[in-house]
PDB file of N, H, CA, C and O in Angstrom:
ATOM      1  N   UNK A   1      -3.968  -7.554  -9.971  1.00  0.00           N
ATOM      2  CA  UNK A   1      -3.820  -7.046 -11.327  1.00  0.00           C
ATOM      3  C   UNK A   1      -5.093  -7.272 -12.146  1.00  0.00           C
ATOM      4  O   UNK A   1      -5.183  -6.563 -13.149  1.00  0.00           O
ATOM      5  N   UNK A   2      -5.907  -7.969 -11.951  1.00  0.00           N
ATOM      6  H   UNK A   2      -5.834  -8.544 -11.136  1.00  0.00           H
ATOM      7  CA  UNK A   2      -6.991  -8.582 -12.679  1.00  0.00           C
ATOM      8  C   UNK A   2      -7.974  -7.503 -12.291  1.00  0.00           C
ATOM      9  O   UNK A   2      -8.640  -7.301 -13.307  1.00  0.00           O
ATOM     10  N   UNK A   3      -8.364  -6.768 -11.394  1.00  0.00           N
ATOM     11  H   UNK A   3      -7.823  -6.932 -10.569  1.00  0.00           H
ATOM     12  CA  UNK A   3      -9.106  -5.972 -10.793  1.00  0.00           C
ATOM     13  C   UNK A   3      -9.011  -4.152 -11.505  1.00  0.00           C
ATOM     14  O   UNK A   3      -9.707  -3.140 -11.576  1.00  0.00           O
ATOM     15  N   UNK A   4      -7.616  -4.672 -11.920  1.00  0.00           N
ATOM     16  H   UNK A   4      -7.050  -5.495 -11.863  1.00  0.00           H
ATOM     17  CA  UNK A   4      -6.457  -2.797 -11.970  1.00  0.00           C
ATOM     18  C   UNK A   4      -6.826  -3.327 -13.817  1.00  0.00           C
ATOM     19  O   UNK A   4      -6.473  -2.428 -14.580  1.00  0.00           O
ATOM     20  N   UNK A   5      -7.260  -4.208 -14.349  1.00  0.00           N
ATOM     21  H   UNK A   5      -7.547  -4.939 -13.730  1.00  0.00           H
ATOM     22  CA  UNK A   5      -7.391  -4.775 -15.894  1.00  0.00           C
ATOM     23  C   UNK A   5      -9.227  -4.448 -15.828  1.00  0.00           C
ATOM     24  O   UNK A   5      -9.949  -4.402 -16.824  1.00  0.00           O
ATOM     25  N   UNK A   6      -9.700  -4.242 -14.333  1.00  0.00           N
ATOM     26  H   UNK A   6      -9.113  -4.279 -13.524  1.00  0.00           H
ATOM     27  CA  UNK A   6     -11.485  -4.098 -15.127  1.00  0.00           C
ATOM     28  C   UNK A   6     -11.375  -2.656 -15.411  1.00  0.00           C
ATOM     29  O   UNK A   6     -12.134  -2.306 -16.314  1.00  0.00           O
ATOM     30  N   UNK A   7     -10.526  -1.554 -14.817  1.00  0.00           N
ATOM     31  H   UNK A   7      -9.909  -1.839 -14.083  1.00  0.00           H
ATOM     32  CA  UNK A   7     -10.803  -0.418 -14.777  1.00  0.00           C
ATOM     33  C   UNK A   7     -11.004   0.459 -16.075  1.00  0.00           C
ATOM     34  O   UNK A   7     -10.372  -0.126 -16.954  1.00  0.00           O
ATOM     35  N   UNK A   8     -11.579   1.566 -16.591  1.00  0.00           N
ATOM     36  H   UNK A   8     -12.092   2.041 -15.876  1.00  0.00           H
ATOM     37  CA  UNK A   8     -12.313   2.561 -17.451  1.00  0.00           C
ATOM     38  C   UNK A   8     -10.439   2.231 -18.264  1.00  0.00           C
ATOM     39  O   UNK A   8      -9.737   1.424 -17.655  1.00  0.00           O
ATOM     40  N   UNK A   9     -10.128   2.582 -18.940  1.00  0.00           N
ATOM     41  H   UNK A   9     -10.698   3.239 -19.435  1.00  0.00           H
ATOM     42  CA  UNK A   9      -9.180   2.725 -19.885  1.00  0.00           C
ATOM     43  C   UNK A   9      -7.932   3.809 -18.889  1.00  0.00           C
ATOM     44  O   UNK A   9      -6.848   3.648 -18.329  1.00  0.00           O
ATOM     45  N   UNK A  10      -8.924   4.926 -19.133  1.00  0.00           N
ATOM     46  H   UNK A  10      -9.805   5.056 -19.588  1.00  0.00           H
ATOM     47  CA  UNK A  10      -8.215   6.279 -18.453  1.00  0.00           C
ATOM     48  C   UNK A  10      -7.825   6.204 -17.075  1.00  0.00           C
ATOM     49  O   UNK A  10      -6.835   6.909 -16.883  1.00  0.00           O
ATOM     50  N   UNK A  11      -8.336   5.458 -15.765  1.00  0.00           N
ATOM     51  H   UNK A  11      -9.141   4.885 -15.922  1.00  0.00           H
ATOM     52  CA  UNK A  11      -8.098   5.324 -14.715  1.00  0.00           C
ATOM     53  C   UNK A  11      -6.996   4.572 -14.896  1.00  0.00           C
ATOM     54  O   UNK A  11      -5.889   4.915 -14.483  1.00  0.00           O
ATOM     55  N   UNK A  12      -7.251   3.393 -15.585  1.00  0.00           N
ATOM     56  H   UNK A  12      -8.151   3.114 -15.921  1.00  0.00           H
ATOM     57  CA  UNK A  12      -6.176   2.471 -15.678  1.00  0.00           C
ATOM     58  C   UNK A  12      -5.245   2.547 -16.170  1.00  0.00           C
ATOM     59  O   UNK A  12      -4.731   1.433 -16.067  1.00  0.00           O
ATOM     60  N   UNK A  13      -4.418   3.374 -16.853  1.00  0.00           N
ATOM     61  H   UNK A  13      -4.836   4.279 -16.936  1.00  0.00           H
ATOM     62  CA  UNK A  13      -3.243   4.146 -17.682  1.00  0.00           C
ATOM     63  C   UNK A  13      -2.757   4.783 -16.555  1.00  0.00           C
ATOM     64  O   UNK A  13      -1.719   4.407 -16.012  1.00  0.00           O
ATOM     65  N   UNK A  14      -3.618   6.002 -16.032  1.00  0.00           N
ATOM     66  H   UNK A  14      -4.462   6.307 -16.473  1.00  0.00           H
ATOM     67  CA  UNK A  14      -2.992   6.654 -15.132  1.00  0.00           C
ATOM     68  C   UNK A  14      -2.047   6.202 -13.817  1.00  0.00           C
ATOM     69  O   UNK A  14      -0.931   6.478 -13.378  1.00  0.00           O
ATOM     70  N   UNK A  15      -3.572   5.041 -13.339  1.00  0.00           N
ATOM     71  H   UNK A  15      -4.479   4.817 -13.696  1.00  0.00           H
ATOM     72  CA  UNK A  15      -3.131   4.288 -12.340  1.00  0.00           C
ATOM     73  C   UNK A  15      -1.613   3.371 -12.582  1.00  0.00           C
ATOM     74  O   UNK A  15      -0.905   3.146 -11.601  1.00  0.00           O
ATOM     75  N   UNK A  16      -1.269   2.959 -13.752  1.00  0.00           N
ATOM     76  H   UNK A  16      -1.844   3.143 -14.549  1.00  0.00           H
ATOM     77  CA  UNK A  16      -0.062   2.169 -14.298  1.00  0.00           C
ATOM     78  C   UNK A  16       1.170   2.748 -14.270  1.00  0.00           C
ATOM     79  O   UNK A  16       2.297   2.402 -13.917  1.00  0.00           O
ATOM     80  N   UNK A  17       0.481   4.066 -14.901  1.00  0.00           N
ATOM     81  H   UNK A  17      -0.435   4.347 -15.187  1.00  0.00           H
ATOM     82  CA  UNK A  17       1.555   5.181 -15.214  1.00  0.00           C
ATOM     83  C   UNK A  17       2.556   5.337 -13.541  1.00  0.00           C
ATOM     84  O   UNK A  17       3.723   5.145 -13.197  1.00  0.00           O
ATOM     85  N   UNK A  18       1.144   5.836 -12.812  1.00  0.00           N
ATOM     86  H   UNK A  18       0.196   5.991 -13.091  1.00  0.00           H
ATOM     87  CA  UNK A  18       2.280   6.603 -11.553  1.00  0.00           C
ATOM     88  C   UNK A  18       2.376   5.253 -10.179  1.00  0.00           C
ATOM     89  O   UNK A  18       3.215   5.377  -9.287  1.00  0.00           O
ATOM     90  N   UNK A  19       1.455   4.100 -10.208  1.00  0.00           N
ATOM     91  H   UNK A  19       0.773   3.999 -10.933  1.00  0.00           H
ATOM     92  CA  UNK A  19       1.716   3.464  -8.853  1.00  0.00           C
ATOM     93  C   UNK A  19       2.758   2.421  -9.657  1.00  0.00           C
ATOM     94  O   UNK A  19       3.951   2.647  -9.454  1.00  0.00           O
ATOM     95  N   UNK A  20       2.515   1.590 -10.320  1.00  0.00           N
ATOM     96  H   UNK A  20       1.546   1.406 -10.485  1.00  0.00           H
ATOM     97  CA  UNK A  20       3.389   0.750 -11.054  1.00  0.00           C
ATOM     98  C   UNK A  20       4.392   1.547 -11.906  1.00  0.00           C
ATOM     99  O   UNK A  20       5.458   0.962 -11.718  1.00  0.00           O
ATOM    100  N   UNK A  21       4.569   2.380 -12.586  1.00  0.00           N
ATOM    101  H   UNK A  21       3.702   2.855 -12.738  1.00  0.00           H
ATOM    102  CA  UNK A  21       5.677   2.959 -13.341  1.00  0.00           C
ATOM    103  C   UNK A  21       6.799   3.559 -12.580  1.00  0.00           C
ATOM    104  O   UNK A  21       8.006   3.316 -12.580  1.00  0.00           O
ATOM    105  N   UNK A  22       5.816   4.702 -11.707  1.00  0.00           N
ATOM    106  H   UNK A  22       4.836   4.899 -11.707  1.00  0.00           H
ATOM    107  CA  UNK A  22       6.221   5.496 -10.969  1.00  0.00           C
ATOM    108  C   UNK A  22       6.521   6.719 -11.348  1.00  0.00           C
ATOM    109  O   UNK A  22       7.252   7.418 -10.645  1.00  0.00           O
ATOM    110  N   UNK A  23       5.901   7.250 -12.743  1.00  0.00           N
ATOM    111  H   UNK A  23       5.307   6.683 -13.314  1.00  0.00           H
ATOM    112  CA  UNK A  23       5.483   8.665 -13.307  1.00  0.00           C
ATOM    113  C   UNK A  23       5.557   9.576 -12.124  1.00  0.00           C
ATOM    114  O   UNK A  23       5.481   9.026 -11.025  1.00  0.00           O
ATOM    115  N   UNK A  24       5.686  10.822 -12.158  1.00  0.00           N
ATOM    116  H   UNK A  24       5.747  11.269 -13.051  1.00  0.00           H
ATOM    117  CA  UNK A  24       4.921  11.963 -11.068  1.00  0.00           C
ATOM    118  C   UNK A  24       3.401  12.456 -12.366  1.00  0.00           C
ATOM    119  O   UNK A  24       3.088  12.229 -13.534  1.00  0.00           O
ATOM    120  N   UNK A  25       2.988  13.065 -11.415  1.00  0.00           N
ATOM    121  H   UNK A  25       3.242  13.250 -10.465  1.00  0.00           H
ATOM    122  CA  UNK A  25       1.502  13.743 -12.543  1.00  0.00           C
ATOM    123  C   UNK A  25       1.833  14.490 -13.405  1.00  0.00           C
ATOM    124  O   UNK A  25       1.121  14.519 -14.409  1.00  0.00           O
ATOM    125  N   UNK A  26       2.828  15.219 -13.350  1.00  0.00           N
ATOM    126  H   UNK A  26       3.406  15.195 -12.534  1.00  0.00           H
ATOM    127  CA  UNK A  26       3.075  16.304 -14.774  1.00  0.00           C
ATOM    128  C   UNK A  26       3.470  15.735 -15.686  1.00  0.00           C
ATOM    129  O   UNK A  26       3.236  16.082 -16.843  1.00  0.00           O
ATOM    130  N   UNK A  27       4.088  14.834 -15.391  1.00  0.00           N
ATOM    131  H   UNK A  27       4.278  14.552 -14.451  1.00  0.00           H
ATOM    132  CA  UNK A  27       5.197  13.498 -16.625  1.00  0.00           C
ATOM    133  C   UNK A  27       3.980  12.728 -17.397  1.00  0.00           C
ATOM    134  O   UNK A  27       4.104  12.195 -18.500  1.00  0.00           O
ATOM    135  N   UNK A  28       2.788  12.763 -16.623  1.00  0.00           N
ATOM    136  H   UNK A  28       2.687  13.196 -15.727  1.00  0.00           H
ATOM    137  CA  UNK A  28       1.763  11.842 -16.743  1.00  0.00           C
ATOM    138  C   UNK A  28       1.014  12.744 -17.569  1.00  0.00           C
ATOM    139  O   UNK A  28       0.779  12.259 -18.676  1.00  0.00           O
ATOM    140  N   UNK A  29       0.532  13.979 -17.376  1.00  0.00           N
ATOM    141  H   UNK A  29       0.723  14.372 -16.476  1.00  0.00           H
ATOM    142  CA  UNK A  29       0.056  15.097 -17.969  1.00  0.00           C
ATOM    143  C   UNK A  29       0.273  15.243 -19.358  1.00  0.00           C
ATOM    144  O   UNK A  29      -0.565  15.369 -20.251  1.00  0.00           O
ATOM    145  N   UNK A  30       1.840  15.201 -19.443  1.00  0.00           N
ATOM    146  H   UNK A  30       2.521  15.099 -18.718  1.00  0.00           H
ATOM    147  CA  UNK A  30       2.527  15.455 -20.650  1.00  0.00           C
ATOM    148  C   UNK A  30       2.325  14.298 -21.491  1.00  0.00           C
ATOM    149  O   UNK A  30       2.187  14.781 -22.615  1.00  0.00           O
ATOM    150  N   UNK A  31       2.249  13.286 -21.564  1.00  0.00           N
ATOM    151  H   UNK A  31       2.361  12.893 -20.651  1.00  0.00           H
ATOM    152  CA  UNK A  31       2.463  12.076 -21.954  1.00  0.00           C
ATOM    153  C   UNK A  31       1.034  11.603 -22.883  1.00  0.00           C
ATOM    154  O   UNK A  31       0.838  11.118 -23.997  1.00  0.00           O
ATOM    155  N   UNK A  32       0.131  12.083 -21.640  1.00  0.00           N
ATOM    156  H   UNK A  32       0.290  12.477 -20.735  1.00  0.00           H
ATOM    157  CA  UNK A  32      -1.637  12.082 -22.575  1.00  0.00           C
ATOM    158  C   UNK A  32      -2.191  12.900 -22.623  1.00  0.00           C
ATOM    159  O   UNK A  32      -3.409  12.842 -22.785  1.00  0.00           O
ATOM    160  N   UNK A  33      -1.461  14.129 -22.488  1.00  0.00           N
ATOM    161  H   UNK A  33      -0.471  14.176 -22.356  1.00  0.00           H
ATOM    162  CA  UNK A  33      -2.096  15.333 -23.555  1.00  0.00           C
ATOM    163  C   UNK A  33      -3.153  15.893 -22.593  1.00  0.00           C
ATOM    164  O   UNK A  33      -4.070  16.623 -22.970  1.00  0.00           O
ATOM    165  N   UNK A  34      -2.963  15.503 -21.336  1.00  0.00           N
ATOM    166  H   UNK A  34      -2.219  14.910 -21.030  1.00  0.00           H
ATOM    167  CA  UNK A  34      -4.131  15.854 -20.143  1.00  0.00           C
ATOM    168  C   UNK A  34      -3.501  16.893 -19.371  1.00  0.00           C
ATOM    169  O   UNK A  34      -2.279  17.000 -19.475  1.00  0.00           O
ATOM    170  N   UNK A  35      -4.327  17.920 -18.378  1.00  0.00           N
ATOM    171  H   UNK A  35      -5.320  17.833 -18.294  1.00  0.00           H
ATOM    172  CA  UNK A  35      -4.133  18.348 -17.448  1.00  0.00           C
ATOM    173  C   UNK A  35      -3.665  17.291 -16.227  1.00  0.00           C
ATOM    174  O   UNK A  35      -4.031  16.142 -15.982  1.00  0.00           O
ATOM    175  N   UNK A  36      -2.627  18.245 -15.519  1.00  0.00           N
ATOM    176  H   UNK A  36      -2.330  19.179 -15.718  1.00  0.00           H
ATOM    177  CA  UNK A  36      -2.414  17.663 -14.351  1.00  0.00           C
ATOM    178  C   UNK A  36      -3.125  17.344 -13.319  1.00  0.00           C
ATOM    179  O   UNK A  36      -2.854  16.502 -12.463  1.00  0.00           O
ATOM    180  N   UNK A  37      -4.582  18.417 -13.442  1.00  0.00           N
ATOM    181  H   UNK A  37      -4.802  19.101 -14.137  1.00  0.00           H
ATOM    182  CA  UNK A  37      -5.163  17.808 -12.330  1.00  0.00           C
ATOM    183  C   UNK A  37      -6.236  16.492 -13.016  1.00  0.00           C
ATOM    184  O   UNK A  37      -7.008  15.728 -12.438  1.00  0.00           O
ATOM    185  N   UNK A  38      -5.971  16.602 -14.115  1.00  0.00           N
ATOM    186  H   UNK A  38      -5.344  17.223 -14.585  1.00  0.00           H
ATOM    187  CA  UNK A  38      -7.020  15.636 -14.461  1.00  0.00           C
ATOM    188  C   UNK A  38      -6.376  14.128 -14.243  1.00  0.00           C
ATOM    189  O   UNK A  38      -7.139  13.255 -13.831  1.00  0.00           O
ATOM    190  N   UNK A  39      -5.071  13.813 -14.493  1.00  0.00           N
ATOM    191  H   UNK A  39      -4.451  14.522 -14.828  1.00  0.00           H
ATOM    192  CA  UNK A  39      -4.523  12.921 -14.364  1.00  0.00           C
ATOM    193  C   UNK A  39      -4.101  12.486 -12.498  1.00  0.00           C
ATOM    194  O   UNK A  39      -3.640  11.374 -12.242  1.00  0.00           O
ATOM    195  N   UNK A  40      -4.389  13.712 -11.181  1.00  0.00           N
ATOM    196  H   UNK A  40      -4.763  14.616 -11.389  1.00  0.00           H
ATOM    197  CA  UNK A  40      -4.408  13.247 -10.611  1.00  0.00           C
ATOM    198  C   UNK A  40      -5.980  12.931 -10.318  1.00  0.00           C
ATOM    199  O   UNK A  40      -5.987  12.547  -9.148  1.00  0.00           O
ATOM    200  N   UNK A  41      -6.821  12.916 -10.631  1.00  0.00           N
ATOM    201  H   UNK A  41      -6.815  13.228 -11.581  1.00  0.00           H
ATOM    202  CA  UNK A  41      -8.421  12.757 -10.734  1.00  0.00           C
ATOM    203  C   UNK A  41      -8.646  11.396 -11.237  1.00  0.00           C
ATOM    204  O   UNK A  41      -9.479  10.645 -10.729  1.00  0.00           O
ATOM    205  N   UNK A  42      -7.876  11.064 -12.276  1.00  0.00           N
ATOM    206  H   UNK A  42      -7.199  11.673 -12.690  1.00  0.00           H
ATOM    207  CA  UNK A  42      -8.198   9.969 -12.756  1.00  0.00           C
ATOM    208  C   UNK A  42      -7.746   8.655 -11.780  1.00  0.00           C
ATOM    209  O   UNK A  42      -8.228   7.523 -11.747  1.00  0.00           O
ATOM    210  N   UNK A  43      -6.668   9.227 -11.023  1.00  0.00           N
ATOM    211  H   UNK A  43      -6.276  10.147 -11.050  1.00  0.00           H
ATOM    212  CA  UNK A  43      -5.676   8.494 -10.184  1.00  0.00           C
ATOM    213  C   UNK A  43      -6.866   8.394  -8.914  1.00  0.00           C
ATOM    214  O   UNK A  43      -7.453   7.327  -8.730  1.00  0.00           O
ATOM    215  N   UNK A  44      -7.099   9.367  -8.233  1.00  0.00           N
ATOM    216  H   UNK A  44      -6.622  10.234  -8.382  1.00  0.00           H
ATOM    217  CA  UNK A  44      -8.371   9.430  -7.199  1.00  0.00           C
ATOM    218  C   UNK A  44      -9.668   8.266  -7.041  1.00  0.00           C
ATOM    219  O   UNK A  44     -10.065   7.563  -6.112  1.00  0.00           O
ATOM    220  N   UNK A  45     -10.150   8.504  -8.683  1.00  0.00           N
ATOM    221  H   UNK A  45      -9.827   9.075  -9.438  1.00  0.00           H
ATOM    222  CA  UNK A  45     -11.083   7.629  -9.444  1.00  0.00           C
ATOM    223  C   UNK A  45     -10.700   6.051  -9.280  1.00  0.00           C
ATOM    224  O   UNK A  45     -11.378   5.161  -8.767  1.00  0.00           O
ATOM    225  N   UNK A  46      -9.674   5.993  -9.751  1.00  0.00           N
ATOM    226  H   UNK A  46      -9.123   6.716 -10.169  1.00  0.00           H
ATOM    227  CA  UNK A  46      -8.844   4.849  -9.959  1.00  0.00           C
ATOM    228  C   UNK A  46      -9.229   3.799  -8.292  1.00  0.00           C
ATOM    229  O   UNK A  46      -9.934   2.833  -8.000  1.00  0.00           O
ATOM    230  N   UNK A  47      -8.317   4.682  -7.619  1.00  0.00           N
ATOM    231  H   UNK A  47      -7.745   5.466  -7.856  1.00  0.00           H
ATOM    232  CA  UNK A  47      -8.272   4.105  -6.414  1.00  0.00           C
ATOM    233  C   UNK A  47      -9.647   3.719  -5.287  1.00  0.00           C
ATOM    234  O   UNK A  47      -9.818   2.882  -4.401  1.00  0.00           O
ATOM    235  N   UNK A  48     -10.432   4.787  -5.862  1.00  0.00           N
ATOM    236  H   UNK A  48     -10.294   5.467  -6.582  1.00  0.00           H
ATOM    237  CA  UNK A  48     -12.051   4.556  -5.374  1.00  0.00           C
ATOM    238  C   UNK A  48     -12.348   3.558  -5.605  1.00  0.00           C
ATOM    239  O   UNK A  48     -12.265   2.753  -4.677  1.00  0.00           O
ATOM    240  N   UNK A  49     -12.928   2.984  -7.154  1.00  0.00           N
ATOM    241  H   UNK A  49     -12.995   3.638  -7.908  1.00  0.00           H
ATOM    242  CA  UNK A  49     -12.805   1.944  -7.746  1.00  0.00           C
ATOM    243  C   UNK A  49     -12.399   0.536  -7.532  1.00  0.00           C
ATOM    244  O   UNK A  49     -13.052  -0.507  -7.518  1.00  0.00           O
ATOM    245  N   UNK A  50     -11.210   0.780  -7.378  1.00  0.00           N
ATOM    246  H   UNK A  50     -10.679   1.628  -7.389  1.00  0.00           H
ATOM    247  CA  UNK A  50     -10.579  -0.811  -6.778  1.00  0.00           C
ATOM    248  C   UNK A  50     -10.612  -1.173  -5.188  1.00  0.00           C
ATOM    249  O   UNK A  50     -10.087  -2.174  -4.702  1.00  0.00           O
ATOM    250  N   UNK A  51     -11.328  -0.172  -4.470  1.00  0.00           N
ATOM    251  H   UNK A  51     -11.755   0.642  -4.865  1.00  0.00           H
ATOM    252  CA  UNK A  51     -11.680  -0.135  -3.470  1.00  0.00           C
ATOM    253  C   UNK A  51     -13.120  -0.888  -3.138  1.00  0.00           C
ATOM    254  O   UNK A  51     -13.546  -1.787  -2.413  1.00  0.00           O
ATOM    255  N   UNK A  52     -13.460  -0.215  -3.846  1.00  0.00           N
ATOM    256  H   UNK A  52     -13.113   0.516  -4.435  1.00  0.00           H
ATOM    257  CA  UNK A  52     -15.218  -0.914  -3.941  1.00  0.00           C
ATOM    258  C   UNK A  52     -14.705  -2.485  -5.036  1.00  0.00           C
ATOM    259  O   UNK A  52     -15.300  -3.512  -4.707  1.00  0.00           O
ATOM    260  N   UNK A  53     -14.285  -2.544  -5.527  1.00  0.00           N
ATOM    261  H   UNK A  53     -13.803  -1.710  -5.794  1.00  0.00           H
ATOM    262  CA  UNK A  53     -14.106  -4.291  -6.385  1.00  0.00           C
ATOM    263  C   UNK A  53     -13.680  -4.890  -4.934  1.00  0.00           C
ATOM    264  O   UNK A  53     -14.409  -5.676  -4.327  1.00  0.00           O
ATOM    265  N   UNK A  54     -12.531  -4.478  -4.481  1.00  0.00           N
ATOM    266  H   UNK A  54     -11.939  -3.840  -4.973  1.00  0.00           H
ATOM    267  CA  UNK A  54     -12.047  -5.074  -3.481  1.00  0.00           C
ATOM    268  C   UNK A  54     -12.880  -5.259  -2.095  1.00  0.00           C
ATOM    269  O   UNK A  54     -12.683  -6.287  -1.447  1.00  0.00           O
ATOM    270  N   UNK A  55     -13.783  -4.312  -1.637  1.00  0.00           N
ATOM    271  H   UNK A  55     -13.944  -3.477  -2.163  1.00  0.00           H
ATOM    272  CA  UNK A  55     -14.706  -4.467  -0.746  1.00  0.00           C
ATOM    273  C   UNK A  55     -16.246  -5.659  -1.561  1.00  0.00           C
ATOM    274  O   UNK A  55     -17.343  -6.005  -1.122  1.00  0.00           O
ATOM    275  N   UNK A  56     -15.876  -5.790  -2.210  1.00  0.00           N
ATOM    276  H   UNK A  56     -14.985  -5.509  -2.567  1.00  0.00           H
ATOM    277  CA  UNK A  56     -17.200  -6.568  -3.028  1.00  0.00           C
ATOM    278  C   UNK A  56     -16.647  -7.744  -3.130  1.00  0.00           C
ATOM    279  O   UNK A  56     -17.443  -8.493  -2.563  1.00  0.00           O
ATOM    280  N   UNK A  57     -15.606  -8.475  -3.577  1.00  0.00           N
ATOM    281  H   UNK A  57     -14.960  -7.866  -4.038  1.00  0.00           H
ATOM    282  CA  UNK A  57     -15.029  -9.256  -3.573  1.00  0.00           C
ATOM    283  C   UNK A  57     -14.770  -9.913  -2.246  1.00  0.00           C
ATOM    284  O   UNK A  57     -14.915 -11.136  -2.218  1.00  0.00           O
ATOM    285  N   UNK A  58     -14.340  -9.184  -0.933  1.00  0.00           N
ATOM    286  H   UNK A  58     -14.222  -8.191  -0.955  1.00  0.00           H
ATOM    287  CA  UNK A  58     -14.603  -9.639   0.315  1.00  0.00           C
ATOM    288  C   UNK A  58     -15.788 -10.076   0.932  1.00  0.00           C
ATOM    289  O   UNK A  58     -15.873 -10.975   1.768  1.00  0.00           O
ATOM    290  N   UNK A  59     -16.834  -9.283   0.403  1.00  0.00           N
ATOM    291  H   UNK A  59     -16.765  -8.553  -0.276  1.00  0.00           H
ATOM    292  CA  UNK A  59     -18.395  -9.616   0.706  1.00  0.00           C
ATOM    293  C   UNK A  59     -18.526 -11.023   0.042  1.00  0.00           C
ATOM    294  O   UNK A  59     -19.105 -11.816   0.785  1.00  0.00           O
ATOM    295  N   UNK A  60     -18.178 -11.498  -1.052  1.00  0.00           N
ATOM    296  H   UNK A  60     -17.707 -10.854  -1.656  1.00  0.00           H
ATOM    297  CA  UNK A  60     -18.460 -12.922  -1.500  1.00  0.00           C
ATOM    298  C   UNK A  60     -17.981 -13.824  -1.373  1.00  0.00           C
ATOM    299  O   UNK A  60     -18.089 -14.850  -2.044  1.00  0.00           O
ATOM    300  N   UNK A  61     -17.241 -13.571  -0.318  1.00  0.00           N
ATOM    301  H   UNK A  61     -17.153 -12.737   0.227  1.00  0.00           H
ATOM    302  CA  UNK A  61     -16.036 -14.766   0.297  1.00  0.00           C
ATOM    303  C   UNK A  61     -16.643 -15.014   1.480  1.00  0.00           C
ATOM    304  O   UNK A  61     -16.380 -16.110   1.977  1.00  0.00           O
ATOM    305  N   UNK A  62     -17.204 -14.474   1.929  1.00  0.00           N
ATOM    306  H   UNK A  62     -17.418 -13.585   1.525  1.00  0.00           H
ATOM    307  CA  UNK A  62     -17.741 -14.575   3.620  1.00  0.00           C
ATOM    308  C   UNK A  62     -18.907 -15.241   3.358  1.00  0.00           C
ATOM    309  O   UNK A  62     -19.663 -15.549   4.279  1.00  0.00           O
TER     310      UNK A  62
END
């Protein structure tokens, strides 16, 4: 959770919205006034993101 708390504002809403809430994207769409594909983009983004924290974070443990 501390990682899903560094993210851009917008990734991190989205990301809340549909993996933790469990929104679908149009519900998510509607909600912030965004396109659907933008809200699954942000979700895309999102997950890139905590990918690379999480691969960086493994690098400094070793």
């Amino acid at each position: 959770m501390k990682l899903v708390q560094k993210l851009p504002v917008g990734y991190r809403t989205v990301f809340n919205l549909f993996v933790i809430e469990g929104y679908a994207h149009q519900e998510i769409a509607e909600m912030l006034d965004v396109s659907e594909s933008t809200s699954k983009t942000q979700l895309f983004k999102a997950r890139a993101a905590l990918k690379v924290m999480i691969e960086q974070l493994e690098q400094q443990e070793q």
